[in-house]
Structures are given as structure tokens and as C-alpha cells.
C-alpha atoms as a printed R data frame, in Angstrom:
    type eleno elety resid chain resno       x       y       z
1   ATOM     1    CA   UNK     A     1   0.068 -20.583   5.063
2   ATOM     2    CA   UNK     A     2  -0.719 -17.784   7.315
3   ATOM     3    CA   UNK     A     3  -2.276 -14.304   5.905
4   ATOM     4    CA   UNK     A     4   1.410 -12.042   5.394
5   ATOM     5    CA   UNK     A     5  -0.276  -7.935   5.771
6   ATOM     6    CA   UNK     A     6   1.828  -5.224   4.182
7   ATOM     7    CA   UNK     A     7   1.082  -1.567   5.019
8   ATOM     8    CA   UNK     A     8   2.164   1.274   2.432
9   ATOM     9    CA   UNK     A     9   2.855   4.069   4.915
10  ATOM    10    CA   UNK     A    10   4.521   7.342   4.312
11  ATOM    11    CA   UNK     A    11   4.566  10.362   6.112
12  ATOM    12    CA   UNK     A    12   3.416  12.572   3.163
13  ATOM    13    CA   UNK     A    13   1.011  12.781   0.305
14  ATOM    14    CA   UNK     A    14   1.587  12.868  -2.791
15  ATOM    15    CA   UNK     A    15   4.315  10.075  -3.175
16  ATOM    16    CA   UNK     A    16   2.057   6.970  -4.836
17  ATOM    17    CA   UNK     A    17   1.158   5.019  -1.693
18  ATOM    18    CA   UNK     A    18  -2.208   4.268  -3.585
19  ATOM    19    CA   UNK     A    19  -1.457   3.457  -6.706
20  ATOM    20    CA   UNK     A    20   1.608   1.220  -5.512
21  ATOM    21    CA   UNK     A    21  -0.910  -0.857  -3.300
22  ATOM    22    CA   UNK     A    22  -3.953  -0.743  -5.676
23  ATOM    23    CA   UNK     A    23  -1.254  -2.349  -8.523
24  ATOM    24    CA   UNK     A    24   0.337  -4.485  -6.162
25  ATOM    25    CA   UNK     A    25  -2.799  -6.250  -4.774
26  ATOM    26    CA   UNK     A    26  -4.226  -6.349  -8.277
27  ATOM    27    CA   UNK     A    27  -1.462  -8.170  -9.807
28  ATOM    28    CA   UNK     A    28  -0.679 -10.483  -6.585
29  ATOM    29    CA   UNK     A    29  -4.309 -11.269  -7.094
30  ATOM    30    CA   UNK     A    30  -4.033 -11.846 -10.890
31  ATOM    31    CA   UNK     A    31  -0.935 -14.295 -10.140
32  ATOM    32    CA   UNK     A    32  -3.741 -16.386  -8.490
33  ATOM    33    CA   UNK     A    33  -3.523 -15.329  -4.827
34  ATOM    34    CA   UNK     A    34  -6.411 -14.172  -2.923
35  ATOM    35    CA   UNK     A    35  -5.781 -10.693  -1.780
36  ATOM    36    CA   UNK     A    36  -7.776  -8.210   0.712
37  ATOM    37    CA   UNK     A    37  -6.857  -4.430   0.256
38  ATOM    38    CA   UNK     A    38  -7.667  -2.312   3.181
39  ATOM    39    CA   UNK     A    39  -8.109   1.498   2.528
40  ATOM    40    CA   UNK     A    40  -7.573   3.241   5.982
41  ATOM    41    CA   UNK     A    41  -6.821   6.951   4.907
42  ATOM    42    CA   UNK     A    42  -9.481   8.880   4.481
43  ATOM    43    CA   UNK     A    43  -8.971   9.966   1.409
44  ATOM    44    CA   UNK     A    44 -10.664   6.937   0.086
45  ATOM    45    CA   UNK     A    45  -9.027   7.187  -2.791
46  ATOM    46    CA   UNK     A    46  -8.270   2.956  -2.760
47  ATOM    47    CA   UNK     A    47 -11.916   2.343  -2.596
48  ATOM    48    CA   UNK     A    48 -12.683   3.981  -5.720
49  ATOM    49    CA   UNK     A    49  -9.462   2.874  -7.546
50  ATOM    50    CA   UNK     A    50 -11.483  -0.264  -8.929
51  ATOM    51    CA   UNK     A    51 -14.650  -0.790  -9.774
52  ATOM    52    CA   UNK     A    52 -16.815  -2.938  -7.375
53  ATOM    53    CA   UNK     A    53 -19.242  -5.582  -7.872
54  ATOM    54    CA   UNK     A    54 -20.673  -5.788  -4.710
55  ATOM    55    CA   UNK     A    55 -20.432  -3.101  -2.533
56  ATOM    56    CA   UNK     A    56 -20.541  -4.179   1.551
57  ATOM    57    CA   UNK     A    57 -22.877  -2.259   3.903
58  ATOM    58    CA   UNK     A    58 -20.114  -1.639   6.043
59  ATOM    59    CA   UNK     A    59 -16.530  -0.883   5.803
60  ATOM    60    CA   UNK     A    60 -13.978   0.658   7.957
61  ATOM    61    CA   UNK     A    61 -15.548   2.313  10.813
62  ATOM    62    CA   UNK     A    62 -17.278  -1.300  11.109
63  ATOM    63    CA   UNK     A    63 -13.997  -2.878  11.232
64  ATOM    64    CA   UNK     A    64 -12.101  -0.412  13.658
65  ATOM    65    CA   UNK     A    65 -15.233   0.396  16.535
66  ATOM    66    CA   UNK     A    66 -16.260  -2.797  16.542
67  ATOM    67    CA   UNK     A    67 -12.102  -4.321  16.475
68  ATOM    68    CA   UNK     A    68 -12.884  -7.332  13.760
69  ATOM    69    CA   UNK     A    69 -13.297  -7.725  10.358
70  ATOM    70    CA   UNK     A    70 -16.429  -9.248   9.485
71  ATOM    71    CA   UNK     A    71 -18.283 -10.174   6.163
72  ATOM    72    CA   UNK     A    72 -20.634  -6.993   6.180
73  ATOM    73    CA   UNK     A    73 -17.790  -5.089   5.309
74  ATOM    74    CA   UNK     A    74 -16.165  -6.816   2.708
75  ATOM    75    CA   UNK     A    75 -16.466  -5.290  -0.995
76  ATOM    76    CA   UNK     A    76 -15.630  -7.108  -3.930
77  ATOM    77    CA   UNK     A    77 -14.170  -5.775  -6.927
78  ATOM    78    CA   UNK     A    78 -14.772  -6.364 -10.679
79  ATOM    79    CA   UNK     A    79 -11.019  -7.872 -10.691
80  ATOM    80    CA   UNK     A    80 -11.019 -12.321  -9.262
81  ATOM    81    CA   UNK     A    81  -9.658 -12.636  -6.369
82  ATOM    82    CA   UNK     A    82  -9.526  -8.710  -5.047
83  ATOM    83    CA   UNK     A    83 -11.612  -7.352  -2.442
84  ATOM    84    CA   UNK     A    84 -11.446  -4.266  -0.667
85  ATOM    85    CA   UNK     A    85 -12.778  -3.205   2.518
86  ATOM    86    CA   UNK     A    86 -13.517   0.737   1.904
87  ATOM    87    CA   UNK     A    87 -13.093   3.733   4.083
88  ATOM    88    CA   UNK     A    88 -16.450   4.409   4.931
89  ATOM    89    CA   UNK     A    89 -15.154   7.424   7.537
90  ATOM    90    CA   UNK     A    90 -16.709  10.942   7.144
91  ATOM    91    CA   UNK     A    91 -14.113  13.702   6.928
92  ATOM    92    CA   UNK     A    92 -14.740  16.757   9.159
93  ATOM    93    CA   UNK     A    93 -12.922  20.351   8.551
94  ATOM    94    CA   UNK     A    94 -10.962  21.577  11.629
95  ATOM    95    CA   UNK     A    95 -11.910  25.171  13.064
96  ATOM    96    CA   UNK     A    96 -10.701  27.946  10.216
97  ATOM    97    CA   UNK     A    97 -10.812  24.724   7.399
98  ATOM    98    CA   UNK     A    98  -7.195  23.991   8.231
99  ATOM    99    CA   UNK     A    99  -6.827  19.701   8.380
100 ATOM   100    CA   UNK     A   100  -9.030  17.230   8.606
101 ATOM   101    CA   UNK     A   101 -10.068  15.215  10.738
102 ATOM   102    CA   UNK     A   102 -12.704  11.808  11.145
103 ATOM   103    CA   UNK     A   103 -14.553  10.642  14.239
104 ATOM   104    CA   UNK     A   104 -12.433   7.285  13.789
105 ATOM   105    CA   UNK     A   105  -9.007   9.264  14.553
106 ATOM   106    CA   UNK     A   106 -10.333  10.573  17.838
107 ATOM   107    CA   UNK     A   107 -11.845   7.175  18.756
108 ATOM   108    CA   UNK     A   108  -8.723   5.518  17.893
109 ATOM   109    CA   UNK     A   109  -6.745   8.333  19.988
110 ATOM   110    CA   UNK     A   110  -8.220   7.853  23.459
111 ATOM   111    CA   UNK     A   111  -8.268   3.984  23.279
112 ATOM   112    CA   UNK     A   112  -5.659   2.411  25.192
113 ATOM   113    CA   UNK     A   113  -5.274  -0.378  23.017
114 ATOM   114    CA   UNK     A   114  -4.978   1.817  19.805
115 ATOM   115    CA   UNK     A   115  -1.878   0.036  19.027
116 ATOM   116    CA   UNK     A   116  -3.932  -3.360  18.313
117 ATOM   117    CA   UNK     A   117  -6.993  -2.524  17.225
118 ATOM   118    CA   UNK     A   118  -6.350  -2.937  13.332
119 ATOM   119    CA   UNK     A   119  -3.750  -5.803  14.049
120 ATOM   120    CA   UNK     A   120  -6.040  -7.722  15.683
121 ATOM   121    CA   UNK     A   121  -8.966  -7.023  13.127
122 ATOM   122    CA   UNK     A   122  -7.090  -8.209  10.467
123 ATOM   123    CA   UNK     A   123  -6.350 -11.375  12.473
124 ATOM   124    CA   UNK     A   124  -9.715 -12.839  12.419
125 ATOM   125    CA   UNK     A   125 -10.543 -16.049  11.645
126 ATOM   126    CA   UNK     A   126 -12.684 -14.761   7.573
127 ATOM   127    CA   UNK     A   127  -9.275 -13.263   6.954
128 ATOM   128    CA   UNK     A   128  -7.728 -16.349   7.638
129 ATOM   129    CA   UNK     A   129  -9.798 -18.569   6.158
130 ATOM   130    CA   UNK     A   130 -10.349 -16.067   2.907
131 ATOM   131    CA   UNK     A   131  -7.301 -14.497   2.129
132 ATOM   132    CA   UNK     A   132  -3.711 -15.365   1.405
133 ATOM   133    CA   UNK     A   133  -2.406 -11.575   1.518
134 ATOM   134    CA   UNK     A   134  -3.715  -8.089   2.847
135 ATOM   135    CA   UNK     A   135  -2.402  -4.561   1.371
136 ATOM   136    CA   UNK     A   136  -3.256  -1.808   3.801
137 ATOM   137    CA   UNK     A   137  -3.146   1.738   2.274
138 ATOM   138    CA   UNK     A   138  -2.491   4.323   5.083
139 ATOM   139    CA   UNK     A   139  -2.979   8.142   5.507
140 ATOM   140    CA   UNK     A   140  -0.582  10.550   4.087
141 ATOM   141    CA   UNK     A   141   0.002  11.932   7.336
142 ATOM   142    CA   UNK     A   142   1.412  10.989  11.091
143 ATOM   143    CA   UNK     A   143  -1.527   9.936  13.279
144 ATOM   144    CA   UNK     A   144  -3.561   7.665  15.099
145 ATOM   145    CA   UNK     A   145  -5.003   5.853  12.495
146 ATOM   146    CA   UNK     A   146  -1.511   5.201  10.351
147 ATOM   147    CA   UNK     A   147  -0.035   3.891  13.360
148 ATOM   148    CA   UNK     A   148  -2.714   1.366  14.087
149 ATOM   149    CA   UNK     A   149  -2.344   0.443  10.230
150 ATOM   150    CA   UNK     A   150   1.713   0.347  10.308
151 ATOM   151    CA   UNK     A   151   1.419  -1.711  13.404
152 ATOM   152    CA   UNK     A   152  -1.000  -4.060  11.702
153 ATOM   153    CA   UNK     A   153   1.325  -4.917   8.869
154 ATOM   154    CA   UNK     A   154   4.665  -7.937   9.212
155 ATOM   155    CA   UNK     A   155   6.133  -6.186   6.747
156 ATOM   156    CA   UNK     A   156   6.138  -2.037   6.020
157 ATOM   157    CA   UNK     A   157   6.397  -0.478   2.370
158 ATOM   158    CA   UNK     A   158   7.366   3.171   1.791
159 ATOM   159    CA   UNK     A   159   7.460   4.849  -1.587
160 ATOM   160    CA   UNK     A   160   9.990   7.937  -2.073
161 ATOM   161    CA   UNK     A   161   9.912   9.844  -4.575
162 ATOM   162    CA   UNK     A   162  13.721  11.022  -6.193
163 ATOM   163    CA   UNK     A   163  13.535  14.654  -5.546
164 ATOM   164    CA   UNK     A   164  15.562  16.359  -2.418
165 ATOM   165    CA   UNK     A   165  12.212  17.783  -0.525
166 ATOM   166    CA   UNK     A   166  11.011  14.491  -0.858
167 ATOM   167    CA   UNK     A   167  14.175  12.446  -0.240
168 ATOM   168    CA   UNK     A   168  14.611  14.241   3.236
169 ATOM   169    CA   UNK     A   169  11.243  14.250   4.506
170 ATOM   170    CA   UNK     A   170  10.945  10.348   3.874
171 ATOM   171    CA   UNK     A   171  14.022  10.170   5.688
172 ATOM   172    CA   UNK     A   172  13.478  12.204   9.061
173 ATOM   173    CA   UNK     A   173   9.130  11.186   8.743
174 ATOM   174    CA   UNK     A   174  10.480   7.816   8.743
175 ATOM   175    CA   UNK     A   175  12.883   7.893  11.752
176 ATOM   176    CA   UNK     A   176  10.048   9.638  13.550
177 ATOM   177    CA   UNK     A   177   7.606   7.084  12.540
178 ATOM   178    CA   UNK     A   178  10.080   3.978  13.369
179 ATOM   179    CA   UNK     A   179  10.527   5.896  16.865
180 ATOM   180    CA   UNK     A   180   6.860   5.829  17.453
181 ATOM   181    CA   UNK     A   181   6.001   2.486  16.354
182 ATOM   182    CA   UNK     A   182   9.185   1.059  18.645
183 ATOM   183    CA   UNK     A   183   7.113   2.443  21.654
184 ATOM   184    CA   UNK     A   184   4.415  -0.469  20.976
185 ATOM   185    CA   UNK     A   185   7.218  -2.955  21.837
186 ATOM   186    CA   UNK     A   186   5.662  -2.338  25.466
187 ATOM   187    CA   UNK     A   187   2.778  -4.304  24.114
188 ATOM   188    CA   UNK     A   188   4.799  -6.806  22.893
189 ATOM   189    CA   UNK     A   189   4.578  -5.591  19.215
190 ATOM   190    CA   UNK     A   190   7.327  -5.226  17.439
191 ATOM   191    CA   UNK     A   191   7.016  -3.109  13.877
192 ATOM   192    CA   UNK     A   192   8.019  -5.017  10.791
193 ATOM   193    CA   UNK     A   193  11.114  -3.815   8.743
194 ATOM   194    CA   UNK     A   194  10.171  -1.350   6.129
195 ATOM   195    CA   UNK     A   195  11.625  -1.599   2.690
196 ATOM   196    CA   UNK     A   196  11.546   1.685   0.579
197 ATOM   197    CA   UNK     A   197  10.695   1.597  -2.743
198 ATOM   198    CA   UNK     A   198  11.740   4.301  -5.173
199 ATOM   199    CA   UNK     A   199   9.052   5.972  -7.389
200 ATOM   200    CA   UNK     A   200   8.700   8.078 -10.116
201 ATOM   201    CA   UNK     A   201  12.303   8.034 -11.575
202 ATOM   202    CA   UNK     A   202  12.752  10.360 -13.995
203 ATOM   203    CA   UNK     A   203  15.414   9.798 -17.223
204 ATOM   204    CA   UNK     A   204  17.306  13.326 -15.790
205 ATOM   205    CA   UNK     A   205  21.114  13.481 -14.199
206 ATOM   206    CA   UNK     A   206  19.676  14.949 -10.897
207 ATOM   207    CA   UNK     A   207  16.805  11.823 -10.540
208 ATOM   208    CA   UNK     A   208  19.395   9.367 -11.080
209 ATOM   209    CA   UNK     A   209  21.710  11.013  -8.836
210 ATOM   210    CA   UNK     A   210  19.187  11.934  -6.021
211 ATOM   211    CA   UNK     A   211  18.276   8.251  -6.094
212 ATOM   212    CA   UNK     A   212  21.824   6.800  -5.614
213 ATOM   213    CA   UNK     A   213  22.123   9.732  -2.513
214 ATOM   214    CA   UNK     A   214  19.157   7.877  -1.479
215 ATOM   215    CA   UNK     A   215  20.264   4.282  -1.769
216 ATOM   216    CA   UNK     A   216  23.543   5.536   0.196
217 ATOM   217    CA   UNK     A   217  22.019   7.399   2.727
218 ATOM   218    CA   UNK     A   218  19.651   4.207   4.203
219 ATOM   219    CA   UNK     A   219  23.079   2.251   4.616
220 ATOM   220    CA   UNK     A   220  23.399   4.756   7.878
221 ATOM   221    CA   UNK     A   221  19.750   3.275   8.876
222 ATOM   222    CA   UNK     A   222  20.748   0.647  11.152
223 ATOM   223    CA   UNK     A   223  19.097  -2.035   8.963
224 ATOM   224    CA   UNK     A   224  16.080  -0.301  10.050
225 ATOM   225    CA   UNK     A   225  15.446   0.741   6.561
226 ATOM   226    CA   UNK     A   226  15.962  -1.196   2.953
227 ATOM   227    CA   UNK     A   227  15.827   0.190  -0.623
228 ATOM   228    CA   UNK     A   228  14.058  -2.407  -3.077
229 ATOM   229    CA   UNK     A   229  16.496  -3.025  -6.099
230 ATOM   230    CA   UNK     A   230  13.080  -2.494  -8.422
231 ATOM   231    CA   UNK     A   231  12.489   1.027  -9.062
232 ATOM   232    CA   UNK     A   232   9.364   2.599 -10.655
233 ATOM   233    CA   UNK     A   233  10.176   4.959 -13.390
234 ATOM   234    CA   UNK     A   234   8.009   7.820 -14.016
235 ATOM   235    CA   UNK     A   235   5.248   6.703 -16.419
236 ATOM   236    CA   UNK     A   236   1.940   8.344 -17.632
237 ATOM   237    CA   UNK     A   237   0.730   4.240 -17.474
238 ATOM   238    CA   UNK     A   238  -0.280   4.977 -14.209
239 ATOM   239    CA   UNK     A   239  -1.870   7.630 -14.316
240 ATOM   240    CA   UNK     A   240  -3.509   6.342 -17.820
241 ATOM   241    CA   UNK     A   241  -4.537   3.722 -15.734
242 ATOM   242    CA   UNK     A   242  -5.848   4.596 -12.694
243 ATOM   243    CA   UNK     A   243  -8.241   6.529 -14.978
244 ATOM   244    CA   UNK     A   244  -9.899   3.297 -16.678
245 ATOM   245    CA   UNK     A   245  -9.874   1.813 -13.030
246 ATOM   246    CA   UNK     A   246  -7.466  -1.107 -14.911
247 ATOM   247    CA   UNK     A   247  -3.963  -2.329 -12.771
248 ATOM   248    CA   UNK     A   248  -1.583  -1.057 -14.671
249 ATOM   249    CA   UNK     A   249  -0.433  -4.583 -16.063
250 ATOM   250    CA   UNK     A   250  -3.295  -5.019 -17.949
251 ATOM   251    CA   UNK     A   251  -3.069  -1.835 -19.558
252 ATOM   252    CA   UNK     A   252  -2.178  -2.230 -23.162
253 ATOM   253    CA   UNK     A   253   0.890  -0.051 -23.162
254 ATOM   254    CA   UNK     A   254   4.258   0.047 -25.120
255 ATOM   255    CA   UNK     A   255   6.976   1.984 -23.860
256 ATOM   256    CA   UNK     A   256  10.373   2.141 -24.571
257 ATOM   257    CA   UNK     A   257  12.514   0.051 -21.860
258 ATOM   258    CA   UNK     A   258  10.583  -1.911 -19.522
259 ATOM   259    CA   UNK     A   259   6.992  -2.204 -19.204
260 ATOM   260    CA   UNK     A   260   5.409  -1.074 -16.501
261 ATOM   261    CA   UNK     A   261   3.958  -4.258 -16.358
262 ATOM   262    CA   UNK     A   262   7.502  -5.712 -16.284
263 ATOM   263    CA   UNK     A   263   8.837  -3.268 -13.311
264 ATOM   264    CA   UNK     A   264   5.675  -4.422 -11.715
265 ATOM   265    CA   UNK     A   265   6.536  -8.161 -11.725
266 ATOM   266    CA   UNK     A   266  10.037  -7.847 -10.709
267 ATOM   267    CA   UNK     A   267   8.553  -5.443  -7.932
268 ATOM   268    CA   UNK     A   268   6.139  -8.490  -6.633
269 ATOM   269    CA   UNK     A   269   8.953 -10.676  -6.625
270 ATOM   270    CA   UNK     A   270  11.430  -8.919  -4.967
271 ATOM   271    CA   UNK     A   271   8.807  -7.941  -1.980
272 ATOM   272    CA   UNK     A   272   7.399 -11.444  -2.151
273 ATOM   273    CA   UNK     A   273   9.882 -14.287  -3.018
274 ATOM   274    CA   UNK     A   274   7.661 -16.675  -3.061
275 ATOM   275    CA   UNK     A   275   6.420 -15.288  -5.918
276 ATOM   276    CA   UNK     A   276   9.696 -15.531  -7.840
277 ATOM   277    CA   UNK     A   277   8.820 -16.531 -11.493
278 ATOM   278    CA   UNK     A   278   5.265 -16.256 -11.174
279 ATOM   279    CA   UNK     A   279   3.587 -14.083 -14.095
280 ATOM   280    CA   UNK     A   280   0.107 -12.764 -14.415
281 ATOM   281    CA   UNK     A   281  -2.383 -14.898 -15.355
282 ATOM   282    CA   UNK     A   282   0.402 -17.361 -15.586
283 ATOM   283    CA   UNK     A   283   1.912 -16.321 -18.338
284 ATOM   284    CA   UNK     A   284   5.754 -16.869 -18.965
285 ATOM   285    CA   UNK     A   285   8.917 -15.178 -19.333
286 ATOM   286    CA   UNK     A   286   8.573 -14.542 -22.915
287 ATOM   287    CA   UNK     A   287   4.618 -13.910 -23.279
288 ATOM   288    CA   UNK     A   288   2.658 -10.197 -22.002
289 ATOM   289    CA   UNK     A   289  -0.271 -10.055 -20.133
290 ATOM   290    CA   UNK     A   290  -0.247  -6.926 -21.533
291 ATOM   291    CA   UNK     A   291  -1.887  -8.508 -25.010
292 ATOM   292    CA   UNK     A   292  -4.616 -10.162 -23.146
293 ATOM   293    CA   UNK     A   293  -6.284  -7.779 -21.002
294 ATOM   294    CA   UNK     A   294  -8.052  -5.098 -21.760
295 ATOM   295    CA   UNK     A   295  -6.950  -1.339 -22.699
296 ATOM   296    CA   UNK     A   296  -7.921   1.797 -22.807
């Protein structure tokens, strides 16, 4: 079986890309596959979303001057299976303290072959031999560094949130960012079809109606663009437990409706069908995961 990479990409902040891939490698990884997270924005906010047990000497900036993924640069995290490698990159203030900016971005920008660094990084033989998935978390923002990540990935993930500000930047961001990826197809790369998933849903008239708009609207896409059946509702469980560094299926919480342990599971398996049927910790259709794991 060859190593499948999915990038979470979005061209905002704000709209869960995080917390979507810290949950999704954490339960991929609980359902007994061996999963690599990769945290290029640099935010770093996926390298401290779990606890680590060992914490590599290197990390990112290893991985994109050096244009491989080696074992100095692997972390492992307190959860089997799950290992990150960090983002290790220094943020720098523009003039006036308006944007940021890292070293990496600008060596990234004036490569030629900027396109492939991370995609052929994360084609190395260790994450070949080591890993059966890889979730790459990418900046919130368009640049060099999340189109070396979106390139990377076979498939592309996109949260959107249900709200009209949101709703029409993720749809003209992500023409603009399907444009710019299509101009690797010079290189002989072709991006991987993106499948938005809808986030935060809240139990209002204008969320629910916002969200069908959305559904509707991505049928004009070209097939460029599919909406994931699963939606997340909005849910303080993920928040709650991103706090206590848990994934939120092992967070010991009741809620009315489905869990968010159960969205989370029929998220997994609609992304990866292979994983149809296949539970956390294997447990089955009528037994939680939720009652065996720690809480808060």
C-alpha cells in the first residue's frame, strides 16, 4: 500500500484546518493505521495540539532546505501510532508589524522547484517504509509554503465554515488557489481534487440554509470541488478538547444528537473508504470509544 497524503488547505484562518487534521490523524491512527502529521503553517499550532514523547531535533526547516524527510525530525506523540513533524520556522514581523513572514517562505519563493520540494520530501523511502497516511496542516493564507504543501497532497481537504463572509471567500480563495496549483501541471503535477468539508454548523435557519447555498453553489465547480455528506456541527467538544490535548473521540462527552466522536467516524469513512466500518480502537457499531478513553 503506498503512503495516501492529504493537505487541509484554506485560504483563511480561522475556519478549523487544525483541529480537523489534528482529529483526523488521531483517530485514523487510533483505528490502527500509522499516521505522520505534518504542521507547515507557522502558526505551529499542530505541533502543540498533542503532547509529545519524544521531541526530534529537527523539524520543518530540516525537511524543506534540505528537500527529505529524515528521522531527526520526526516527533512522536503521547497518542500510538501518531507522529508529527513540527514547524520549527521562526516568524519574523514585516516593516510597520503588518504580516508575517519566515525565512522558509522566501527560500521556498526563489527556488525553481518550489512546486516539489514538500512532494518529494514526503516521498522518501522512512515515509514509506513508516507510515500508512500523512495529514499536512497548511497556512491560513495564499503563499509559497501552502502551495508546496497543497501540491504535496493526492487528495486536498478544505473546511468552510456556514456563514456568507466565509462561504464566499472559500469559494473565490479556492478558484484562485485551484488556478495556481493548475500552473504546476507544467511540471507534470497535477493537484488532487479537493473535497470541502462543512464546519461548525450551527442549529439556526440561516446555518442550515447558508450550508445548502453552499452545497448548491459547488455543483457550478466543474467537479473541481466536492462537499463531504458529513458535516461538523458546532460543538464546545472541540474546543474542550483541544484544551486537554485529547482527539476529540476520546473525550468523554454526551451531547444530544450525534457524538462528535460519531460525526468523526462517518467523516474518516467518507474521506477514506477503506476505512468503511472501522471504529476506534476497534470497537463496533453499538459500543463508544468514548467510555474507554480518558476525559477531562
Amino acid at each position: 500500500m503506498h503512503v495516501v497524503i492529504y493537505s487541509v488547505v484554506g485560504t483563511k484562518g480561522g475556519i478549523g484546518k487544525t483541529t480537523l487534521t489534528a482529529n483526523l490523524g488521531a483517530l485514523v491512527a487510533d483505528m490502527g493505521l500509522r499516521v505522520l502529521m505534518v504542521d507547515s503553517d507557522i502558526q505551529g499550532s499542530l505541533s502543540k495540539f498533542y503532547p509529545l514523547d519524544k521531541k526530534a531535533e529537527q523539524g520543518l526547516t530540516s525537511v524543506v532546505l534540505s528537500g527529505r524527510v529524515t528521522e531527526a525530525a520526526i516527533s512522536t506523540t503521547s497518542w500510538e501510532r501518531l507522529d508529527v513533524i513540527v514547524c520549527d520556522a521562526p516568524r519574523r514581523r514585516f516593516a510597520g508589524g503588518i504580516g508575517e513572514s519566515t525565512d522558509l517562505e522566501q527560500f521556498i519563493q526563489g527556488r525553481i522547484d518550489a512546486p516539489m520540494i514538500l512532494r518529494k520530501a514526503l516521498r522518501a523511502p522512512i515515509i514509506e517504509d513508516h507510515y500508512d497516511l500523512v495529514f499536512v496542516d497548511t497556512p491560513g493564507a495564499q503563499g509559497p509554503l501552502l502551495y508546496t504543501a497543497a501540491l504535496a497532497a493526492h487528495r486536498l481537504i478544505s473546511p468552510v465554515l456556514p456563514e456568507t463572509p466565509s462561504a464566499r471567500e472559500f469559494r473565490t480563495g479556492t478558484f484562485e488557489l485551484l488556478n495556481k496549483l493548475d500552473e504546476a501541471q507544467a511540471l507534470g503535477i497535477s493537484p488532487g481534487p479537493l473535497t470541502a468539508v462543512i464546519n461548525r454548523v450551527g442549529h439556526t435557519n440561516d446555518a442550515r440554509q447558508i450550508t445548502k447555498e453552499i452545497r448548491n453553489s459547488y455543483l457550478e465547480m466543474k467537479g473541481l470541488v466536492t462537499v463531504a455528506d458529513t458535516a461538523i456541527p458546532a460543538s464546545v467538544a472541540y474546543n474542550e478538547a483541544a484544551t486537554a490535548q485529547l482527539p476529540v473521540h476520546r473525550l468523554r462527552k454526551r451531547e444530544r444528537g450525534m457524538s462528535p466522536s460519531e460525526t468523526m467516524h462517518k467523516l474518516v469513512w467518507e474521506l477514506i473508504p477503506s476505512l468503511n466500518g472501522v471504529y476506534a480502537g476497534g470497537f463496533g457499531e453499538n459500543e463508544s470509544s468514548e467510555d474507554d478513553h480518558g476525559s477531562t
